[in-house]
C-alpha positions as CSV (number, residue, x, y, z in Angstrom):
1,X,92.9,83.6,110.4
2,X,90.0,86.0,111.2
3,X,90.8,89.8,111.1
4,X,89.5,92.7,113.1
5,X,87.1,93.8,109.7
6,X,85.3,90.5,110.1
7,X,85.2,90.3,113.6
8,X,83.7,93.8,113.9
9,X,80.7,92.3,111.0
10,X,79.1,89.9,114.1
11,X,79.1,93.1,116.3
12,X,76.6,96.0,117.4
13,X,77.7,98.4,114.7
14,X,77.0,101.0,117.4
15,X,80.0,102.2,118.9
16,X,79.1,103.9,122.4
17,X,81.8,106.5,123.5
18,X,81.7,109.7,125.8
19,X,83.2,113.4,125.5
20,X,86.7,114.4,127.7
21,X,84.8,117.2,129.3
22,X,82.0,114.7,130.4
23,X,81.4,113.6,134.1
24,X,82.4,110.0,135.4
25,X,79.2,109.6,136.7
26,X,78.1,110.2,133.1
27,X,80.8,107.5,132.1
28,X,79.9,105.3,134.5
29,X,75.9,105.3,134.2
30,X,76.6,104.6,130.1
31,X,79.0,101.6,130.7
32,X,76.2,100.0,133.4
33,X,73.2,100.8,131.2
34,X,75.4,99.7,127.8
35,X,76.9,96.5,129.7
36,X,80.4,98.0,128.5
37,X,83.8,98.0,130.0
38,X,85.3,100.8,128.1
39,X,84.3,104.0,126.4
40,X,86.3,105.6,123.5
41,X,86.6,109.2,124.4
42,X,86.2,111.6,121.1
43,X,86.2,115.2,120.6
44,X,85.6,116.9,117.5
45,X,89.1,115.8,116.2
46,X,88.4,112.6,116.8
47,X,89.6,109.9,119.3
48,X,91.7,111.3,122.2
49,X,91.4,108.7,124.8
50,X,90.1,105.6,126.3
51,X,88.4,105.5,129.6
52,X,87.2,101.5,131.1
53,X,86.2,100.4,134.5
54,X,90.5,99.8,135.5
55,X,90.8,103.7,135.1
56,X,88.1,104.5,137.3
57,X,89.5,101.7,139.7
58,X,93.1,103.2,139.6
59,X,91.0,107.0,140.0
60,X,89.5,105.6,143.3
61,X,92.8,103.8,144.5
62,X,94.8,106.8,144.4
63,X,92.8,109.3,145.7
64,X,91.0,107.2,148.1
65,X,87.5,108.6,146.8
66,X,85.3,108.4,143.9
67,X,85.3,112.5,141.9
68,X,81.6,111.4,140.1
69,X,81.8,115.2,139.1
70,X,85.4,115.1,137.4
71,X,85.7,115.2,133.8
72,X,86.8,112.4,132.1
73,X,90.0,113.9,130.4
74,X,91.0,113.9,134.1
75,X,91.5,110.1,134.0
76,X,91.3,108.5,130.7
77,X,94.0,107.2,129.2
78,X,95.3,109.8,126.8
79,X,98.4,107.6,124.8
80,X,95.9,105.5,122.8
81,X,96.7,102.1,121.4
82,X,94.7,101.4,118.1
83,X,94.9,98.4,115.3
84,X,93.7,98.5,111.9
85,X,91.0,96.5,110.1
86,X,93.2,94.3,108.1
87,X,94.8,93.2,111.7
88,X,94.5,89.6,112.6
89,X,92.9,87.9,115.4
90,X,95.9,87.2,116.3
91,X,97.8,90.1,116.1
92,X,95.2,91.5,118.0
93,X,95.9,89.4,121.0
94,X,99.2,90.1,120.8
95,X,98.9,93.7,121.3
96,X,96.4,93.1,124.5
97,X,98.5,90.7,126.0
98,X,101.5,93.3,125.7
99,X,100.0,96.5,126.4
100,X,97.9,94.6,129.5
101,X,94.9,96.3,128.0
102,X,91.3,95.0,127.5
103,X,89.8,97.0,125.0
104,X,91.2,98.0,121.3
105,X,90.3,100.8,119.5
106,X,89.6,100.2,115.6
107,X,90.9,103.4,113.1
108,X,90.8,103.7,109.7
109,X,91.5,106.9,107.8
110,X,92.1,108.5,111.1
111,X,88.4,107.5,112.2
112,X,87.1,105.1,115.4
113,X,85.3,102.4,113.4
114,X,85.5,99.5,116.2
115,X,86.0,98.8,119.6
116,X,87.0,95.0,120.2
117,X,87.4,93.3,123.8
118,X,89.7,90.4,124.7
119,X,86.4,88.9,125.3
120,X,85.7,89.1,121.4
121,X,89.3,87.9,120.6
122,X,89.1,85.3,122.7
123,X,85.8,83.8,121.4
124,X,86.8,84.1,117.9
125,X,90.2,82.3,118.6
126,X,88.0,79.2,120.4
127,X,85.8,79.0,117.5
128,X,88.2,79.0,114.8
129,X,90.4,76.2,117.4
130,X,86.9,74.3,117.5
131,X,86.5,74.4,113.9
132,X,90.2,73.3,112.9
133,X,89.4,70.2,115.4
134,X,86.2,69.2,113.9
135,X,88.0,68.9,110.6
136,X,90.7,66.9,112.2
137,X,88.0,64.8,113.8
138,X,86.5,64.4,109.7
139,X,89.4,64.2,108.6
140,X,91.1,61.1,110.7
141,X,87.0,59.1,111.0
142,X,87.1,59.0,106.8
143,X,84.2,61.6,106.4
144,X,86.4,63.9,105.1
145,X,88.4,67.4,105.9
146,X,86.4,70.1,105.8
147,X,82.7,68.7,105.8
């Protein structure tokens, strides 16, 4: 099984993310321009939040208008949920599919090193399924597992 550390390998190694005391509109300009859904929110200390397009939704739901001048520590979400490199696939899905969330934060050492998407997760689980039934397919036609 795949974990997050190889996952993040076939990725941009660029990790976009945004300051708490930035404007949405400043959010929301680098998510369209970046083709993102999310933004990790860091200060100096580090990661203190999460902001994606389901916060600005909620923002706009509740208050029946769009605050393009807010700051982001306004409406990100604050109670972060992060994996580690060594994490599986897997596990990874697991954790989305609990915590409804689409995007997961990657720490090590107390550092943002990754951002993974359930779009990421879910590729990687179709590939590996794809791969495990082209062996089978080998395997039963008499060319062979694994080839």
């Amino acid at each position: 099984m795949c974990t997050v550390k190889e996952l993040l390998r076939n990725k941009e190694s660029i990790i976009w993310s945004i300051h708490p005391k930035a404007t949405v509109i400043n959010a929301l300009q680098l998510m369209a321009q970046k083709d993102i859904g999310a933004l990790p929110v860091l200060d100096e200390m580090g990661l203190v939040g999460i902001i994606s397009e389901r916060d600005f939704v909620h923002m706009i739901a509740e208050t029946h208008e769009c605050k393009m001048h807010a700051t982001i520590d306004n409406y990100m979400t604050k109670e972060v949920i992060t994996t580690i490199p060594d994490a599986t696939v897997s596990e990874c899905m697991l954790i989305m599919t609990t915590h409804h969330i689409r995007h997961l934060p990657i720490v090590e050492n107390n550092q943002l090193i990754g951002l993974i998407s359930i779009g990421d997760v879910v590729r990687q689980v179709v590939s590996e399924k794809d791969t495990t039934i082209q062996q089978m397919e080998n395997y039963i036609s008499g060319r062979g597992y694994g080839q």
